[in-house]
DRENZA-831600 format. One record per residue (C-alpha): x negated, y, z negated; residue in three letters. Coordinates in pm, 1 decimal, padded with zeros to 6 digits. Example, Ala and Ser with C-alpha at 12.3 -4.5 7.8 and 13.67 -1.06 7.14 Angstrom:
REM DRENZA-831600
+----------+----------+----------+-----+
|       c1 |       c2 |       c3 |  aa |
+----------+----------+----------+-----+
| -01230.0 | -00450.0 | -00780.0 | ALA |
| -01367.0 | -00106.0 | -00714.0 | SER |
+----------+----------+----------+-----+
//
This chain:
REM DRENZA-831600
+----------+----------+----------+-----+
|       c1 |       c2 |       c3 |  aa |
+----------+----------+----------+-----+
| -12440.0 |  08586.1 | -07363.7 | UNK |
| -12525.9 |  08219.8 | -07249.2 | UNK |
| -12351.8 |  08065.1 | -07544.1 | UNK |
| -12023.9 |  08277.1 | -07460.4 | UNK |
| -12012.9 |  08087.3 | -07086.1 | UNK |
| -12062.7 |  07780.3 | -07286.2 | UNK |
| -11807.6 |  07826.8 | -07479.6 | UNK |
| -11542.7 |  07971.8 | -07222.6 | UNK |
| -11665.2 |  07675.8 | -06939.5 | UNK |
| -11571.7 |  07423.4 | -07252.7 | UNK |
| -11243.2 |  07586.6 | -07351.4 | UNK |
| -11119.3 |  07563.6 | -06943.7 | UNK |
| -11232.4 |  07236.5 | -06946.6 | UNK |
| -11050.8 |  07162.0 | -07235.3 | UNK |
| -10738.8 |  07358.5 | -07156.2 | UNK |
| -10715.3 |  07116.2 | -06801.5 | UNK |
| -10773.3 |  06782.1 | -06971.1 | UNK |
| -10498.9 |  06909.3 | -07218.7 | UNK |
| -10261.7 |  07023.8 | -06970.2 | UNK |
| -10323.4 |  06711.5 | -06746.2 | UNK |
| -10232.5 |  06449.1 | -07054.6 | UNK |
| -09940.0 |  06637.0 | -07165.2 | UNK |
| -09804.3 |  06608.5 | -06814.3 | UNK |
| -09734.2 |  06265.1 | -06886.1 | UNK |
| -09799.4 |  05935.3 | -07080.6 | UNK |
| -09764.3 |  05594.5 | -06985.2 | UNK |
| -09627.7 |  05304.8 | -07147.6 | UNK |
| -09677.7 |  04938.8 | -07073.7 | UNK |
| -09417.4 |  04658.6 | -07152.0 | UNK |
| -09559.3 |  04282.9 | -07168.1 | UNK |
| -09341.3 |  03997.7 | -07059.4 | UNK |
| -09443.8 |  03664.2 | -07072.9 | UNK |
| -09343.5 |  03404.1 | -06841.6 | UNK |
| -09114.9 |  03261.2 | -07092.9 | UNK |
| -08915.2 |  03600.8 | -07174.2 | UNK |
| -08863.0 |  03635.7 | -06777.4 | UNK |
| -08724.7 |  03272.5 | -06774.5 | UNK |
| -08526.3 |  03274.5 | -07085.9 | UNK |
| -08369.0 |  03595.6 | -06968.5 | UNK |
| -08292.1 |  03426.1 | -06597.7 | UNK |
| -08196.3 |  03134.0 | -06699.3 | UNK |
| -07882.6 |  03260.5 | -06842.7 | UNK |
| -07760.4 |  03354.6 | -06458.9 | UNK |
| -07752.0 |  03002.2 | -06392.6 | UNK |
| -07583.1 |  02756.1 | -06222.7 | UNK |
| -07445.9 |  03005.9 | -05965.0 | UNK |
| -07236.5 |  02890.3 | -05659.4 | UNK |
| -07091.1 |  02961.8 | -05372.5 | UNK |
| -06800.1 |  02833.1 | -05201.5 | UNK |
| -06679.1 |  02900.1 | -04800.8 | UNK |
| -06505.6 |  02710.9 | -04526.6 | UNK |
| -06886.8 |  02593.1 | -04397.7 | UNK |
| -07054.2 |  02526.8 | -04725.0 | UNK |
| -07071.3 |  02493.9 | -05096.4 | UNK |
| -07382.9 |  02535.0 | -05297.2 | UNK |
| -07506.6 |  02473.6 | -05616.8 | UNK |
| -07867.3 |  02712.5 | -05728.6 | UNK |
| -07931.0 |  02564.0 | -06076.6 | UNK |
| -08216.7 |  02461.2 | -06296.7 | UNK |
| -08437.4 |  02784.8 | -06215.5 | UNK |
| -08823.7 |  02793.1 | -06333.2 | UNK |
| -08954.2 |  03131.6 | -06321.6 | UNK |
| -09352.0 |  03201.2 | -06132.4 | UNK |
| -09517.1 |  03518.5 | -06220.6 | UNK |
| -09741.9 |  03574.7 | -05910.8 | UNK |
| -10035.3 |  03803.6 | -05931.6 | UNK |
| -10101.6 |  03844.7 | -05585.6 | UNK |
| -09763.2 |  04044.5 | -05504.0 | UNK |
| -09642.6 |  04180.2 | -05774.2 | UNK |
| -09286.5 |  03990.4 | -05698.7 | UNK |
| -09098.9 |  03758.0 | -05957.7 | UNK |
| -09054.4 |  03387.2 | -05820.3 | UNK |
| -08775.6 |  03198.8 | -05836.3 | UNK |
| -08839.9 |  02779.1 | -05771.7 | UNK |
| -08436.2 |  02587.2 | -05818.1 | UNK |
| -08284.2 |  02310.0 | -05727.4 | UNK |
| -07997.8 |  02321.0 | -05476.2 | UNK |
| -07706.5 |  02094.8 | -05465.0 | UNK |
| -07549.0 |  02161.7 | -05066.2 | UNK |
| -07216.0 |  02029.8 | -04963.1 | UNK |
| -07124.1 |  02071.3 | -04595.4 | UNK |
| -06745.0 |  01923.0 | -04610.5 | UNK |
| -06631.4 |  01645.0 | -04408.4 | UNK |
| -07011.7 |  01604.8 | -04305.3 | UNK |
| -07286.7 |  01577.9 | -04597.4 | UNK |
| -07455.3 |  01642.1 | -04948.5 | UNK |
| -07769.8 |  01676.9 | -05014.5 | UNK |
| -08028.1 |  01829.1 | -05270.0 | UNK |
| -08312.7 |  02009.6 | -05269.0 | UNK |
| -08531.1 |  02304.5 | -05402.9 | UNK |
| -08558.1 |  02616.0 | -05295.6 | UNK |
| -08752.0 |  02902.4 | -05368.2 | UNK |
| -08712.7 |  03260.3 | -05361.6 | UNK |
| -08888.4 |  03586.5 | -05473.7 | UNK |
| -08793.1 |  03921.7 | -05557.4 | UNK |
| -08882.1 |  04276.1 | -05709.5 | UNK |
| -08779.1 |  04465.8 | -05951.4 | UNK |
| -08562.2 |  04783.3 | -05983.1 | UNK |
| -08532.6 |  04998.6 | -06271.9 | UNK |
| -08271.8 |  05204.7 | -06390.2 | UNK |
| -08371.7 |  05458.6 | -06621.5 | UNK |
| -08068.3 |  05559.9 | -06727.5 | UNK |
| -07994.5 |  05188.5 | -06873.6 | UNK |
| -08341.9 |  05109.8 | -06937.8 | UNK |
| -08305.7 |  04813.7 | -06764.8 | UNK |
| -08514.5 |  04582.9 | -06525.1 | UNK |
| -08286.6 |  04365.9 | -06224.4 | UNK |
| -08384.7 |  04164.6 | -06002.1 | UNK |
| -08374.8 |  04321.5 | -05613.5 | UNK |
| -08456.3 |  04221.8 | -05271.9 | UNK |
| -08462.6 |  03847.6 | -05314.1 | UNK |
| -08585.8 |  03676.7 | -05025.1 | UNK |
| -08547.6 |  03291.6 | -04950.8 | UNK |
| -08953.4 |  03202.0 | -04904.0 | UNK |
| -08900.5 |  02847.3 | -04884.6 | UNK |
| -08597.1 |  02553.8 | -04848.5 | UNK |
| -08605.4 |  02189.3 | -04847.3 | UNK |
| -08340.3 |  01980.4 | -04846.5 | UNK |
| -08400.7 |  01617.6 | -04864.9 | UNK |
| -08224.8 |  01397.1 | -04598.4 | UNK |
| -08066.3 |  01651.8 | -04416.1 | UNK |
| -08089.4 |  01746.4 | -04037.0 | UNK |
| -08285.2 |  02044.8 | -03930.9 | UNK |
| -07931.1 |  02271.3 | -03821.5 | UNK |
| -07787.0 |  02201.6 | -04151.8 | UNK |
| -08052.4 |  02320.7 | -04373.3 | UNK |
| -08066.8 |  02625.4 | -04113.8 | UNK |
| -07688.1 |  02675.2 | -04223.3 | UNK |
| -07747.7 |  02601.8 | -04569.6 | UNK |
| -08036.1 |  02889.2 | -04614.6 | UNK |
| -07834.8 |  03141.9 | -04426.2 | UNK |
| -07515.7 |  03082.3 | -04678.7 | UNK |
| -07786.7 |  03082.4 | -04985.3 | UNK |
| -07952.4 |  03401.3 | -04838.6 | UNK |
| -07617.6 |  03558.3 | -04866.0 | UNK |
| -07560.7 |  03397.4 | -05210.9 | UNK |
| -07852.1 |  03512.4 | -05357.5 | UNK |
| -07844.5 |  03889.7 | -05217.3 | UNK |
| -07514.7 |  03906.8 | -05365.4 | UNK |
| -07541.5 |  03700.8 | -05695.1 | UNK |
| -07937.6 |  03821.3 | -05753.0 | UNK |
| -07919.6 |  04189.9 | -05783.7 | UNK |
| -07768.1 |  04216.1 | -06126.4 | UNK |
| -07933.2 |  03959.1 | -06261.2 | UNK |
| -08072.2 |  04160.9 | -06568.2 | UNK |
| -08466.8 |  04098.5 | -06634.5 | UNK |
| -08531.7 |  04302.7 | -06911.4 | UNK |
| -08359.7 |  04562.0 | -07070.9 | UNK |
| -08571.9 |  04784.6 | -07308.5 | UNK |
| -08483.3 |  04809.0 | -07691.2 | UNK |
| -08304.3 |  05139.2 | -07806.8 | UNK |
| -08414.9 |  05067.0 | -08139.9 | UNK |
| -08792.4 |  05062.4 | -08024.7 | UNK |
| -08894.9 |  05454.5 | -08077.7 | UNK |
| -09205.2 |  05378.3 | -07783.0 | UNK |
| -08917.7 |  05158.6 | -07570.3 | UNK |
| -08641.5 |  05470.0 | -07628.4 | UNK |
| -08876.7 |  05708.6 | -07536.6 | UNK |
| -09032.9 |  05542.8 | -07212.8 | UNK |
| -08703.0 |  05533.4 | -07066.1 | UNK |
| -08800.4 |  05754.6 | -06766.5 | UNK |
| -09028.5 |  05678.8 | -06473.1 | UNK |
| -09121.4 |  05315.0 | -06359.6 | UNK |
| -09469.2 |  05387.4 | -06212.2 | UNK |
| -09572.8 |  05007.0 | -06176.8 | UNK |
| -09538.0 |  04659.0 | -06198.9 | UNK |
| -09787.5 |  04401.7 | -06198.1 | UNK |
| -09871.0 |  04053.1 | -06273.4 | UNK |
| -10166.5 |  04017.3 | -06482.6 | UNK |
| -10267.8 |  03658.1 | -06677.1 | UNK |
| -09937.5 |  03512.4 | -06652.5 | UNK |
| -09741.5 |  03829.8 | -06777.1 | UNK |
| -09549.5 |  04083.6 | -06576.2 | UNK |
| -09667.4 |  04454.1 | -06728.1 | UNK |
| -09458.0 |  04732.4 | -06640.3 | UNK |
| -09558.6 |  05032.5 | -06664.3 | UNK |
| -09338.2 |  05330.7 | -06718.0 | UNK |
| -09435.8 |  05728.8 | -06742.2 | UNK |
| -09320.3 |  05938.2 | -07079.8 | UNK |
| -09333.0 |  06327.0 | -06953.4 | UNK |
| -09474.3 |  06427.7 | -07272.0 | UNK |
| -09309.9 |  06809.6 | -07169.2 | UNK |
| -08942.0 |  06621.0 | -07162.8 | UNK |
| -08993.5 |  06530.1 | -07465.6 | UNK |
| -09047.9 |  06851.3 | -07651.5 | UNK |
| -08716.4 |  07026.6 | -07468.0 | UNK |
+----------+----------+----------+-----+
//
């Protein structure tokens, strides 16, 4: 009799482990700092022209930063107020990621201006300059593709579902996606 309750208390046990893994599985994609840079390098120079200002974002070099999870953007800045100045500068700018599991691929969103520094320029005109590259970046930024996973990766196809996390780890940025196990069987 005792070794029937053994046996039925170890077959629940196992039935809940087993239903609880097939739920889902979770695969992790590794990019180094290098892949992230070689892949946003290829957005740039990007400009933007209006009556106020024209500016140049070029030369970007990618920061991988474990404490928030966010992608870093460090550029220089070329900034032409007609009829008044140019100047340069760098600028810097971080951002998350979105995925779209439909594409499989990883963009750039929210990009925020965290720092701007334009060298020999009055205070009001670098205020004018960040405001027009705030507006250049939210609009150039967001489809900047990151990654894009590989159809002709069987693990890659099949983790094309649910971005559960991203984080920074060693100088990588490891995102980590959920495979429902029970989609894939239908």
């Amino acid at each position: 009799m005792r070794r029937y309750f053994f046996s039925r208390g170890f077959y629940i046990a196992l039935f809940f482990l087993l239903a609880q893994s097939s739920v889902a599985s979770a695969y992790t994609v590794e990019l180094t700092q290098n892949e992230v840079q070689a892949a946003v390098a290829d957005y740039f120079p990007v400009k933007h022209i209006s009556p106020f200002v024209m500016l140049t974002a070029h030369n970007p070099k990618v920061s991988l930063e474990p404490k928030n999870g966010r992608i870093g953007l460090e550029f220089s800045v070329l900034a032409n107020v007609p009829g008044i100045l140019t100047g340069e500068g760098r600028g810097l700018i971080d951002g998350d990621l979105e995925y779209r599991d439909k594409t499989g691929e990883f963009y750039l969103r929210d990009p925020k201006i965290k720092s701007l520094e334009l060298y020999d320029m009055p205070a009001e005109v670098t205020a004018t300059v960040k405001l027009a590259l705030q507006a250049l970046m939210k609009q150039s930024l967001p489809v900047m593709l990151v990654y894009k996973l590989q159809d002709n990766d069987l693990k890659q196809r099949m983790a094309k579902s649910v971005l559960s996390s991203v984080t920074v780890r060693d100088g990588k940025l490891l995102l980590e996606l959920s495979v429902p196990v029970s989609g894939l069987l239908d």
